[in-house]
PARO-804073 format. One record per atom (N, C-alpha, C, O, CB): x, y, z. Coordinates in pm, whole numbers, plus 50000, padded with zeros to 5 digits. Glycine has a CB too. Example, Ala and Ser with C-alpha at 12.3 -4.5 7.8 and 13.67 -1.06 7.14 Angstrom:
// residues 2
513194943150780/512304955050780/513204967050780/514244966850846/511314955350905/512854977550708/513674989450714/512905000350787/513415011450804/514084994050572/
***
This chain:
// residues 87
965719492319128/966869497019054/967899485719046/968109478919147/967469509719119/968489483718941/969199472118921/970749476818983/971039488718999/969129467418751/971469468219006/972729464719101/973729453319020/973649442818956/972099457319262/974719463119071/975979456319002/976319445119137/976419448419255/977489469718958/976439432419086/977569423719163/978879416119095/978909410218987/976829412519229/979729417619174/981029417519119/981139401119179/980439399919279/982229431119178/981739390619147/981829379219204/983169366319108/983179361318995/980079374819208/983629365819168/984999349519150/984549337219082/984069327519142/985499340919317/984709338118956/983799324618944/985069313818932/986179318918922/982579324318785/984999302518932/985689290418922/986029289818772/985109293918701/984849278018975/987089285818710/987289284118541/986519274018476/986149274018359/988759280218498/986269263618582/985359255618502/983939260218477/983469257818365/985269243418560/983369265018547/982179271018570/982199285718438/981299288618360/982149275718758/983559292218453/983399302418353/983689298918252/983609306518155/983939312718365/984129286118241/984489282318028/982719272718009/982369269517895/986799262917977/981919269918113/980619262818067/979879276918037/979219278117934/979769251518195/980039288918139/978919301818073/979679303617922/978969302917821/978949320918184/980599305017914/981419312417774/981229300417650/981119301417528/983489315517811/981229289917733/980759280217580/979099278317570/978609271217482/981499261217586/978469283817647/976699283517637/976419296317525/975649295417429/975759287917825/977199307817560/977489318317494/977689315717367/976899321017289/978429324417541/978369310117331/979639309917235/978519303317113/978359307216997/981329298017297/977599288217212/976949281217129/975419288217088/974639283817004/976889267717192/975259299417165/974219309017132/972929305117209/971769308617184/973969309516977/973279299117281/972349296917393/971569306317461/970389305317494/972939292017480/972629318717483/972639330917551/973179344417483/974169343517410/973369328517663/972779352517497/973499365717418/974789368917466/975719371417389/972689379417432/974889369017586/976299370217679/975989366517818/974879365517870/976959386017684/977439364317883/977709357217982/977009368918128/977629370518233/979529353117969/975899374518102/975059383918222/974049378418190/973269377118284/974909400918225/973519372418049/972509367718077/972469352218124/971559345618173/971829370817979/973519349718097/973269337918134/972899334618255/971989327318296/974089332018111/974129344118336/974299343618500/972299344918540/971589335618579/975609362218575/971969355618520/971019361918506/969689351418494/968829351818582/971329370818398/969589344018406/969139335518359/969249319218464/968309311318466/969799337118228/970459316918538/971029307618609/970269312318755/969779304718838/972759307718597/970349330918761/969849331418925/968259330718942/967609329919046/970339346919003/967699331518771/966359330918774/965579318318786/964359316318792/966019336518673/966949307518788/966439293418789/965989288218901/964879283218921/967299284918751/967579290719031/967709291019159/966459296019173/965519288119163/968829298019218/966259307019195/964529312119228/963669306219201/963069303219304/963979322519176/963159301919106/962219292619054/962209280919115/961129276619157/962369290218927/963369273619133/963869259419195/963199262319332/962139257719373/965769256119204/963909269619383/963559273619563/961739276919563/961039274219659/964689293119630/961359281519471/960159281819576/959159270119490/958039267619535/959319300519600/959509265419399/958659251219362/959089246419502/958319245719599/959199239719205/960429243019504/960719230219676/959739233419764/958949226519827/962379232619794/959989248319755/959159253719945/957389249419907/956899241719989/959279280419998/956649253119815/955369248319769/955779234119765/955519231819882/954789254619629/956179224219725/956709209819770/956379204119901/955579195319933/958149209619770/957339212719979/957769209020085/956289214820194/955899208420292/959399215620105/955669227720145/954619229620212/953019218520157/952039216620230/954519246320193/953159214520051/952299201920015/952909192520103/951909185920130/952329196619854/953609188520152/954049174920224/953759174620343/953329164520399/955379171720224/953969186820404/954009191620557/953119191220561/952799185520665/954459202520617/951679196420461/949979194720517/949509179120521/948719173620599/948769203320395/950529171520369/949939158020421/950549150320531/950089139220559/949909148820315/951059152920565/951209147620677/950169149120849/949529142620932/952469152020677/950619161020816/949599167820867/947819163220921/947279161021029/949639176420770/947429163420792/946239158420807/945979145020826/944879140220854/945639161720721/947429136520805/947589121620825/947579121420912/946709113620952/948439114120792/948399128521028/948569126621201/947299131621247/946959126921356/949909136121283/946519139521196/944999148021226/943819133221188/942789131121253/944719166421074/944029129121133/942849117921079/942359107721218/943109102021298/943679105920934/941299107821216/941189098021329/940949083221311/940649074121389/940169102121408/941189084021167/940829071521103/942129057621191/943229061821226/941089074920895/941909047921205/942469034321244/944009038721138/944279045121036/941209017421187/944689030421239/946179032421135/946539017921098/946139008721169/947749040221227/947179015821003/947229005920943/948798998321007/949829003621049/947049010120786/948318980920990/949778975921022/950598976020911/949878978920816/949838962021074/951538974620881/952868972920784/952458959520747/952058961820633/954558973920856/952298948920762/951528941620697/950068939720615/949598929720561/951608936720757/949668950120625/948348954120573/948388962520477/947638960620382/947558959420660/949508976920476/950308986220394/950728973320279/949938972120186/951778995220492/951528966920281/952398956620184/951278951320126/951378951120003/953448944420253/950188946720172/949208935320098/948638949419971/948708950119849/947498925920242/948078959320083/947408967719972/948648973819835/948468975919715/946638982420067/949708974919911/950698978919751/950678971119687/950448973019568/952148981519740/950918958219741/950918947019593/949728948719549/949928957319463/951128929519610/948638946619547/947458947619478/947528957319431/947428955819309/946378946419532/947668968219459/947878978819370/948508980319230/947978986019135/948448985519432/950158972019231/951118971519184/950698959819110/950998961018991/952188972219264/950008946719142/949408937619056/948438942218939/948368936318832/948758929219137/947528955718980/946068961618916/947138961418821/947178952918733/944988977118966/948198972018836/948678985818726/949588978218672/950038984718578/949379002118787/950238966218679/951058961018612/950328950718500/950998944618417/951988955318705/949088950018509/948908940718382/948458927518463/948208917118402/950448938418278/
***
């Protein structure tokens, strides 16, 4: 069941919904909001799927039993890399 929230917005913030409006971006300033909290949502859980892709590679990086590389050995292989793809 949908819910009213009542909330303070800042004037700058409420003359950017009213001119998104205005430019027909939006039908009115609920959808926009509406539209703005559906972004936040979207934003937040791409990060968290992000952030849970990162956490496994790592993960399986500290899990690998493979030899670890020196920082001088890291640098040789980027440049070559960066030499292939640059032409």
């Amino acid at each position: 069941m949908p819910e009213t929230l009542n909330i303070t917005v800042p004037n700058e913030m409420m003359e950017a919904l009213r001119g998104r409006v205005k430019a027909g971006a939006y039908a009115s300033t609920e959808e926009a909001v509406l539209a703005a909290i559906a972004n936040m949502v979207r934003d937040s859980d791409t990060r968290d799927d992000r952030l849970d892709l990162i956490r496994a590679r790592i993960s399986a990086s500290l899990d690998d039993p493979g030899p670890s590389l020196a920082s001088s050995d890291v640098r040789r292989r980027l440049d070559d890399l960066y030499a292939r793809h640059r032409g």
